[in-house]
Residue frames as qw, qx, qy, qz and C-alpha x, y, z in Angstrom:
[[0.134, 0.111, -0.969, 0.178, 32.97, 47.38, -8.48],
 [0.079, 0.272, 0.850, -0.444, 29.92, 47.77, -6.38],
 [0.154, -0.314, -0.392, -0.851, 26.45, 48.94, -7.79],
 [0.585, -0.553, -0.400, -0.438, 24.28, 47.63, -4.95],
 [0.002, -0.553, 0.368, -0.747, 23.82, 48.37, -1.31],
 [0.567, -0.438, -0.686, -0.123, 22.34, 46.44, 1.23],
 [0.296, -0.465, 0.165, -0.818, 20.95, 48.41, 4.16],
 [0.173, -0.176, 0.763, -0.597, 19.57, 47.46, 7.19],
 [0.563, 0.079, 0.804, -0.175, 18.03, 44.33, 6.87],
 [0.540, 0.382, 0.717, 0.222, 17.83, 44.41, 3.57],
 [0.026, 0.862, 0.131, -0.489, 17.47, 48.10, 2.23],
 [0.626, 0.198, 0.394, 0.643, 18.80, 48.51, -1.18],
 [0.293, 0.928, 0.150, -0.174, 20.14, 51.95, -2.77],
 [0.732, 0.578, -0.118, 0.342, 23.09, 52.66, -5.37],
 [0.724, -0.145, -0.128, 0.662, 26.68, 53.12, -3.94],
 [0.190, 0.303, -0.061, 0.932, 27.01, 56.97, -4.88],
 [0.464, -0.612, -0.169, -0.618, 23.44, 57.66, -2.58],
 [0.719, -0.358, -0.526, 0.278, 24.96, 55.66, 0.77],
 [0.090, -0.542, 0.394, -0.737, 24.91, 57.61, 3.66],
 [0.710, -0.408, -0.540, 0.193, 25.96, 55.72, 6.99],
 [0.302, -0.840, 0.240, -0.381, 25.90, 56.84, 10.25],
 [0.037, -0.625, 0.741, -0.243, 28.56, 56.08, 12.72],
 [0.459, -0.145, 0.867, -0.129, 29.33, 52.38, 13.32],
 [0.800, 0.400, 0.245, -0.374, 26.55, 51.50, 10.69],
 [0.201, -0.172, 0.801, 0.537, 27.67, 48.95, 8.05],
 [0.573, 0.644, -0.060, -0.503, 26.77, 48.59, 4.79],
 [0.699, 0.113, 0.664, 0.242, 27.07, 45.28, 2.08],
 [0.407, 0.608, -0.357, -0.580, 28.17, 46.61, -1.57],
 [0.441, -0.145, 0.861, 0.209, 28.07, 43.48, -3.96],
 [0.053, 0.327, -0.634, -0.699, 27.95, 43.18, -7.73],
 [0.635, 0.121, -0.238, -0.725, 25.32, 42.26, -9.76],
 [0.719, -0.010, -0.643, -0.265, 26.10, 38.82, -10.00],
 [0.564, -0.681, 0.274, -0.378, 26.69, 38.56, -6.30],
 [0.838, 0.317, -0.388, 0.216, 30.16, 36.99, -7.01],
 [0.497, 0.059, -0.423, 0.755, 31.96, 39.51, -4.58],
 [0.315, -0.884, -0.267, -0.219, 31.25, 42.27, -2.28],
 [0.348, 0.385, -0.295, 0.802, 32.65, 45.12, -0.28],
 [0.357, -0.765, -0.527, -0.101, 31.79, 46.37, 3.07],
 [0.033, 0.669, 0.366, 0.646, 31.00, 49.32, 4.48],
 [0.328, -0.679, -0.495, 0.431, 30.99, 51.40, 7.99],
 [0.072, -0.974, -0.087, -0.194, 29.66, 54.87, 8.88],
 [0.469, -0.214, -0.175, 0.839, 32.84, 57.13, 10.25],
 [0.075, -0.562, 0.107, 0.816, 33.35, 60.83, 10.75],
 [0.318, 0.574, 0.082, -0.750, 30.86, 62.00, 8.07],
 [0.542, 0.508, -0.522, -0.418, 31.08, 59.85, 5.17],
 [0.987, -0.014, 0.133, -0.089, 31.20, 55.98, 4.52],
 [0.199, -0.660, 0.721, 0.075, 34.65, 53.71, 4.88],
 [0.837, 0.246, -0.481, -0.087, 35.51, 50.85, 2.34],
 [0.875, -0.418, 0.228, -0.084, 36.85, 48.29, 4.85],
 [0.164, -0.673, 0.690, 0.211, 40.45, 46.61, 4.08],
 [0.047, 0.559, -0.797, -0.226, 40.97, 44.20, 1.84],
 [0.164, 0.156, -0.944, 0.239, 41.21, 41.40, 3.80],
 [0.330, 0.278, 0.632, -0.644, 38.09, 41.87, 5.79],
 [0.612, 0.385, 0.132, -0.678, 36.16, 42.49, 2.59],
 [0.386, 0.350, -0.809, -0.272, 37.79, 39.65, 0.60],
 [0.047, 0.137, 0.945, -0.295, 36.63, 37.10, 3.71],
 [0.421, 0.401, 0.421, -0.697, 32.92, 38.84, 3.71],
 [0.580, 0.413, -0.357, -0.605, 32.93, 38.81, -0.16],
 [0.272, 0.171, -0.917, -0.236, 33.99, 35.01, 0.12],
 [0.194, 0.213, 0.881, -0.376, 31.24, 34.13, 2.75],
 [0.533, 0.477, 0.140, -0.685, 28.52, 35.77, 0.36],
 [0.546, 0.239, -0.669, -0.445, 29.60, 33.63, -2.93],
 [0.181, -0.084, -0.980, 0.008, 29.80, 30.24, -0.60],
 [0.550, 0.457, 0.392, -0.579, 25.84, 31.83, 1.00],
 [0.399, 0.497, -0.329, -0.697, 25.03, 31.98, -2.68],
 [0.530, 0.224, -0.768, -0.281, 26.20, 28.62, -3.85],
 [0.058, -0.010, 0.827, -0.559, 25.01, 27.13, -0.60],
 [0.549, 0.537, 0.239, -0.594, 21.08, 28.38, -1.67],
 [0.571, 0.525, -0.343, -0.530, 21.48, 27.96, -5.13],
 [0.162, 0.318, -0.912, 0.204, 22.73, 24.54, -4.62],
 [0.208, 0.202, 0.778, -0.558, 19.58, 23.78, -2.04],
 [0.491, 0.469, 0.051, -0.732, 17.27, 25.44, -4.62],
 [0.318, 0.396, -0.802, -0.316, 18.62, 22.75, -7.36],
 [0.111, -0.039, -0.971, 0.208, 18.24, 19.80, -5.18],
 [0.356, 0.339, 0.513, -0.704, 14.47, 20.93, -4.22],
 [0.597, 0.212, 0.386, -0.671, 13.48, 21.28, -7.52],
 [0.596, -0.185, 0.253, -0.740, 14.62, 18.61, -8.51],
 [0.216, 0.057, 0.804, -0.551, 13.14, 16.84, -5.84],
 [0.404, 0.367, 0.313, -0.777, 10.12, 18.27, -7.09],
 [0.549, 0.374, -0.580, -0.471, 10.44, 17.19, -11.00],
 [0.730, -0.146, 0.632, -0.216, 11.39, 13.83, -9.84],
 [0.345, 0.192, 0.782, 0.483, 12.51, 12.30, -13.55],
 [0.474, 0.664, 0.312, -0.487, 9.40, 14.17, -15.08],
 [0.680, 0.207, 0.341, 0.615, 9.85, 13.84, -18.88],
 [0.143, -0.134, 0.104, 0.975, 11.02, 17.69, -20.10],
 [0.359, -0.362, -0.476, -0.717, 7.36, 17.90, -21.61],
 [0.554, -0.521, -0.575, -0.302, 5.88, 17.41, -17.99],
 [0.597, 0.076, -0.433, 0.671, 8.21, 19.15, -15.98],
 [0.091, -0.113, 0.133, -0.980, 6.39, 22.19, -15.01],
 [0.229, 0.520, 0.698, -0.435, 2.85, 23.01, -13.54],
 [0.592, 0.515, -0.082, -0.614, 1.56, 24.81, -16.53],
 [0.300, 0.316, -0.766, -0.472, 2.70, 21.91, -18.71],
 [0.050, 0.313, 0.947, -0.046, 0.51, 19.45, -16.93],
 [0.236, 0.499, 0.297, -0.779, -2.07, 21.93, -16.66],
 [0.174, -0.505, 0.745, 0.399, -1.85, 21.28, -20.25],
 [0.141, 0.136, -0.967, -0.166, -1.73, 18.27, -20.83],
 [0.127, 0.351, 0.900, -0.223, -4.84, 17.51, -18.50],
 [0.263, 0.596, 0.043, -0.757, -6.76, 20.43, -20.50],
 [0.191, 0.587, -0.671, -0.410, -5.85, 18.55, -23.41],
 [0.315, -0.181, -0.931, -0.035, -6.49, 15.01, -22.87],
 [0.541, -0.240, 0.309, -0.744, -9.96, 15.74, -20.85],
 [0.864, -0.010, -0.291, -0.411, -11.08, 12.15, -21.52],
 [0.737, -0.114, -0.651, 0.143, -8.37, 10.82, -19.20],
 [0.213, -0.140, 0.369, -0.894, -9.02, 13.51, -16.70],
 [0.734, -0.165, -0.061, -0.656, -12.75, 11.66, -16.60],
 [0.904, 0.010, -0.428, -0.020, -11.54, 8.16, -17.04],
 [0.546, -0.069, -0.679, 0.486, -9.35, 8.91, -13.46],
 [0.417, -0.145, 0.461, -0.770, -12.14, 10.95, -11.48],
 [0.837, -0.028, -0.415, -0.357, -14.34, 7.86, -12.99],
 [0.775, 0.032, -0.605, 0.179, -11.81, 5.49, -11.59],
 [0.075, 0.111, -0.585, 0.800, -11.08, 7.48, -8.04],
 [0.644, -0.158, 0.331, -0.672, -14.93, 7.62, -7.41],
 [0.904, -0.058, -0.278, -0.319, -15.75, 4.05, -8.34],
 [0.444, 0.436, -0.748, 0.230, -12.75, 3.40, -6.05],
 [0.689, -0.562, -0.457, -0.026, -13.42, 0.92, -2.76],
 [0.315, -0.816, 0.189, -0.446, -13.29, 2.89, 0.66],
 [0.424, 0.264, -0.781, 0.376, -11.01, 1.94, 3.11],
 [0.658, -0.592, -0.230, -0.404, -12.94, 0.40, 6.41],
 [0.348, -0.651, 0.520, -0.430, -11.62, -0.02, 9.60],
 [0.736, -0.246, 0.594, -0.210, -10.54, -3.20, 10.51],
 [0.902, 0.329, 0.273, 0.062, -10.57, -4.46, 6.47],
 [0.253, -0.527, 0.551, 0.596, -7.67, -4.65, 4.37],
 [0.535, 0.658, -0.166, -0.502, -7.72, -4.91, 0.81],
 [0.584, -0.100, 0.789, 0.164, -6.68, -8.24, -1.41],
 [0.095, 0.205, -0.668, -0.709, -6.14, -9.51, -4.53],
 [0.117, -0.282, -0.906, -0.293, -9.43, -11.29, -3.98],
 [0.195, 0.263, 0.570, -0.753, -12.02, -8.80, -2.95],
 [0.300, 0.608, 0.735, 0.001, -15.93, -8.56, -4.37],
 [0.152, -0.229, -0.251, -0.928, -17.37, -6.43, -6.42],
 [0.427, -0.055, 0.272, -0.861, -20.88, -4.87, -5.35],
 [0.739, 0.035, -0.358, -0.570, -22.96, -7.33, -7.51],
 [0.505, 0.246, -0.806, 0.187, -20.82, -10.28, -6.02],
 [0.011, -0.041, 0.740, -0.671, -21.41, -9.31, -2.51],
 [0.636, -0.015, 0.194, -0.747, -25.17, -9.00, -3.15],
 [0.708, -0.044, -0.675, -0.204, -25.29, -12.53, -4.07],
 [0.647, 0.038, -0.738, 0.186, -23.81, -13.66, -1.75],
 [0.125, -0.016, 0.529, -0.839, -25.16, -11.73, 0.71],
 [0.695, -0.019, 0.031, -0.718, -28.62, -13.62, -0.36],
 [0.536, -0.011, -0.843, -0.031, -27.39, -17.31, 0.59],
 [0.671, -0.665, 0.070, -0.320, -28.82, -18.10, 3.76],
 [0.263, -0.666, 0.660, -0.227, -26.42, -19.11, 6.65],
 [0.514, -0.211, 0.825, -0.101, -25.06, -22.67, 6.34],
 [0.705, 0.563, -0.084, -0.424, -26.68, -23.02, 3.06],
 [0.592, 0.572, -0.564, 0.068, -23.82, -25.19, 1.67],
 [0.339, -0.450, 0.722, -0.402, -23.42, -27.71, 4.81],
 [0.920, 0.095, -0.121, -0.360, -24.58, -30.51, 3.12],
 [0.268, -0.293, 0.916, -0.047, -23.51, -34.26, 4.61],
 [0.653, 0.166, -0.649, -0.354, -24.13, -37.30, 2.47],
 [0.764, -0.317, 0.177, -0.534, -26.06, -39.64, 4.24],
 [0.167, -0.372, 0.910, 0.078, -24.35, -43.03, 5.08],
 [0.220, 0.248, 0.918, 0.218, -27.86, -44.69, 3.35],
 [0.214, -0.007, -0.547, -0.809, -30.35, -43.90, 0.98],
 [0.495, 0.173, 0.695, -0.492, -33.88, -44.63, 1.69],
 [0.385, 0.148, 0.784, 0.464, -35.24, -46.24, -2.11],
 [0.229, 0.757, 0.610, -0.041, -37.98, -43.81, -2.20],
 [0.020, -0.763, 0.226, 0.605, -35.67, -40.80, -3.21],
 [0.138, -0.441, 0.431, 0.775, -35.11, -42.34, -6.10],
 [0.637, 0.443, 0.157, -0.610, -37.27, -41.85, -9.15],
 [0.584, 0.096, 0.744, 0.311, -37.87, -44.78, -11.82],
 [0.547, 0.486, -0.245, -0.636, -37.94, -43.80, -15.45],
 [0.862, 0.451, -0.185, -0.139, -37.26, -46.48, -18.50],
 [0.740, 0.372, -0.554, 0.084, -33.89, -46.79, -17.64],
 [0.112, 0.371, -0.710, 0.588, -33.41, -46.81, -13.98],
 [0.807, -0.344, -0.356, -0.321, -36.15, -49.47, -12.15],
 [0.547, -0.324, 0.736, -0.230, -36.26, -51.28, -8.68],
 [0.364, 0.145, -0.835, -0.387, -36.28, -55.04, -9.36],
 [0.632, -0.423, 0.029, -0.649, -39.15, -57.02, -7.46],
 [0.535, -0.244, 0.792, -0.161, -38.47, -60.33, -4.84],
 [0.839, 0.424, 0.127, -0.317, -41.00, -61.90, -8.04],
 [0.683, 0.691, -0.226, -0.068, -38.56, -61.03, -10.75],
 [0.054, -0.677, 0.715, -0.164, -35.49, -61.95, -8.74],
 [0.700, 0.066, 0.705, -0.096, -37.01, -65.46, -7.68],
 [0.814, 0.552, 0.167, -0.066, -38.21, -65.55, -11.72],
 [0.274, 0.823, -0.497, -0.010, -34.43, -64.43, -12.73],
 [0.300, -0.655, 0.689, -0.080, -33.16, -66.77, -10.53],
 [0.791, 0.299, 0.495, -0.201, -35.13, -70.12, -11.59],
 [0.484, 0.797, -0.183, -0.312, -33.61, -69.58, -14.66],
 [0.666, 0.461, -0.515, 0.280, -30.16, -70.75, -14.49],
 [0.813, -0.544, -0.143, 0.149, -28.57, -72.51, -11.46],
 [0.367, -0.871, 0.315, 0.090, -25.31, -72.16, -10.34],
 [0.564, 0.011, 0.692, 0.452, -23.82, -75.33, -12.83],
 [0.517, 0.769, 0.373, -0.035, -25.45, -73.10, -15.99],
 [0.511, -0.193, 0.391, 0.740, -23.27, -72.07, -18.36],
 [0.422, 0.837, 0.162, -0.307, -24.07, -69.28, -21.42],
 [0.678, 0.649, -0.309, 0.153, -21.76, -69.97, -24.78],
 [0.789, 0.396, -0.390, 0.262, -19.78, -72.05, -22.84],
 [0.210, 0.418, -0.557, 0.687, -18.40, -70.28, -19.86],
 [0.251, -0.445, -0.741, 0.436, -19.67, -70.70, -16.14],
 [0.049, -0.597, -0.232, -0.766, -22.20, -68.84, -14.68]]
């Protein structure tokens, strides 16, 4: 039945080399550590426990067992998280990023060219780049406060060919022209 021994706190040697002293116990359980038998020192020589006692000990070791093994599942995995089966392990990324080295550059590229987090700023969908902020870190203050005057003064604006002042002359000569009964093909003017 038994091939292994567990000793104090752990001590392992084969069932036919156990030698307990009085009161000492002693775990015996099978390879696959399905069951188990236990052990106390007596009157020169080791005592297989009853039955019962080792049937209850052998059941609290399988539900230990499946209790761990069970925890050990869920952990890793935790750990895998969906991974596909080709990415499931640390040597397989290892790998992979051995392997692809050009997107091993193109994301330490992107992690240094990434923007620092400052105190006090948050990130948006609308932040600057470097070149941006230097512009605009070379308007001057208030630069863009412009109010439209409620009049023009005539000397802002410049006269080419098509855009002239008219003079009091030509207006008096414009008027003199036609009166206020004058008429041009017919209609009033």
């Amino acid at each position: 039945m038994a091939n292994v021994i567990l000793l104090k706190r752990g001590l392992a040697t084969d069932l036919g080399n156990l030698s307990l002293e009085y009161g000492e116990m002693a775990i015996a359980y099978d390879a696959e550590k399905k069951s188990a038998q236990l052990y106390v020192g007596g009157e020169g020589d080791k005592i297989l426990v009853t039955a019962d006692v080792a049937g209850a000990v052998s059941a609290a070791l399988q539900q230990a067992n499946q209790y761990t093994d069970t925890k050990v599942d869920e952990r890793i995995k935790a750990l895998i998280d969906n991974a596909p089966g080709a990415l499931d392990t640390l040597n397989e990324i290892a790998t992979a990023l051995q392997e692809n080295q050009s997107a091993v550059q193109a994301i330490n590229l992107a992690i240094t060219d990434k923007v620092d987090k400052e105190e006090g700023k948050g990130l948006s969908e609308a932040d600057f780049t470097k070149a941006e902020k230097t512009k605009l870190e070379g308007i001057a203050p208030n630069a863009n406060n412009y109010t439209h005057p409620a009049k023009h003064e005539a000397t802002i604006i410049t006269e080419d060919t098509t855009h002239r002042f008219v003079t009091d002359a030509e207006k008096t000569k414009w008027d003199a022209k036609y009166d206020a009964n004058s008429t041009i093909d017919g209609g009033e003017f």
